[in-house]
N, C-alpha and C positions, 0 to 999 in steps of 0.2 A: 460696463453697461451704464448708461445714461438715467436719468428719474423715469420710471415710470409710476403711473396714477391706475388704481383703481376707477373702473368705468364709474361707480357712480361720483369719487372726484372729479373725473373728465366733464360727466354728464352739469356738474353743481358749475363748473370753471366754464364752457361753453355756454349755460343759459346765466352767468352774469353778463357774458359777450352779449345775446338775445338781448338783454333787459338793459342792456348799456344801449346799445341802436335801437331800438324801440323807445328810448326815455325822452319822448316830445309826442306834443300833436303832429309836426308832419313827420315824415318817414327819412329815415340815413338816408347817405349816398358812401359812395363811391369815390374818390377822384383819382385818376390817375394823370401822373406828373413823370416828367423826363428828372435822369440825376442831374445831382448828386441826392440820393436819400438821408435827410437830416438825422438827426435822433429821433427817437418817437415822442411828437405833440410839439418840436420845435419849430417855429417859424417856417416859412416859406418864402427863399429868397431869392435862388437864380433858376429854381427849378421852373416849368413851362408848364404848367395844367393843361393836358391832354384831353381828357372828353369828364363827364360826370356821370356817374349811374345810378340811379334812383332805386334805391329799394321799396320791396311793399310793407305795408302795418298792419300786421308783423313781418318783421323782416324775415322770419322762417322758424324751425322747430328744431329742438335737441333728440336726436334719435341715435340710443347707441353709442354715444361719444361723437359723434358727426354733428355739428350746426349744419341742417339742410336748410337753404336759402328758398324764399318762395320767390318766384320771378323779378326778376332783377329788372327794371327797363333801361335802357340802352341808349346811350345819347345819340340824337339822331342829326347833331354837327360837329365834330371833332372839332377841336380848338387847333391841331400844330401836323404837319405830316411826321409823319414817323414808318421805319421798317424795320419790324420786332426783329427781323435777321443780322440786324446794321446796329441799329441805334440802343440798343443794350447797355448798362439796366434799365429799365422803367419800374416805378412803383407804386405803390397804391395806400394812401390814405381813409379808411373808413371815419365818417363824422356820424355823430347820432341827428336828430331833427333841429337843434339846436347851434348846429355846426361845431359843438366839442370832439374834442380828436378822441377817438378808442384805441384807435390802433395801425399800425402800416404794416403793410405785407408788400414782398417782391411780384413783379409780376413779368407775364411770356406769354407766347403762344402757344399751344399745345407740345407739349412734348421741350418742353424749355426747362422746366424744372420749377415755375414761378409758384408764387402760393396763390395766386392767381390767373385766371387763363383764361386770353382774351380770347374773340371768334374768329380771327384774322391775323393773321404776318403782317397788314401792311394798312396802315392808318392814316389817309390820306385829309387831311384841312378842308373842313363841309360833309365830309362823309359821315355814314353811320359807324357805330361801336359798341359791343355787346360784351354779356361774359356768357361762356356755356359753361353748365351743369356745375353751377356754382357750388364749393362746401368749405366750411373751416373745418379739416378734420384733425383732431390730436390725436398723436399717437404717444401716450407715455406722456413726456413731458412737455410736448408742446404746446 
């Protein structure tokens, strides 16, 4: 069996996440980029930025052990076609207002297994891009 964290460590480890994307006047984003996924906070070199998502200020609330996201807005021109069925991994980048890197997660379309989950299989160049029912949730040691 893996680390697990008592919820109110979980609840302290999620609102540093909160208070890392909230640490600016404007509000985090989002970017999601085709692989290869670098290390976390290393450059950006052949990967392709995909669309950007804007979060709100605040980016959401600790409940529970869950970071619940308050609406995320959704880029409304994708930067690159892509088919989450095809073109597998994609991942995601979170920047706080300042554009400092927090943290990268995998991402999918529902039912892919990503830590993130886009609203659509198929992301086509000028199109819209969203996430549904956004959450960072930890389980134990996540």
């Amino acid at each position: 069996m893996g680390i697990t964290l008592v919820l109110d460590v979980r609840n302290a480890r999620l609102e540093a996440i909160r208070a890392a994307l909230d640490d600016a006047p404007a509000p985090g984003t989002l970017k999601i980029f085709t692989a290869p996924r670098p290390a976390t906070g290393a450059s950006i070199t052949s990967q392709i930025e995909i669309a950007t998502l804007t979060f709100s200020k605040p980016c959401g609330n600790v409940v529970a052990g869950t970071l619940v996201f308050a609406p995320i807005a959704g880029d409304p021109s994708a930067n690159h076609t892509v088919d989450l069925g095809q073109d597998l991994p994609l991942w995601g980048r979170f920047y706080n207002g300042y554009g400092a890197t927090i943290m990268d997660a995998n991402v999918s379309a529902a039912g892919g297994g990503g830590d993130i989950i886009l609203s659509t299989l198929q992301i086509v160049a000028g199109g819209s891009i969203g996430a549904e029912g956004t959450q960072v949730i930890t389980e134990g040691g996540a």
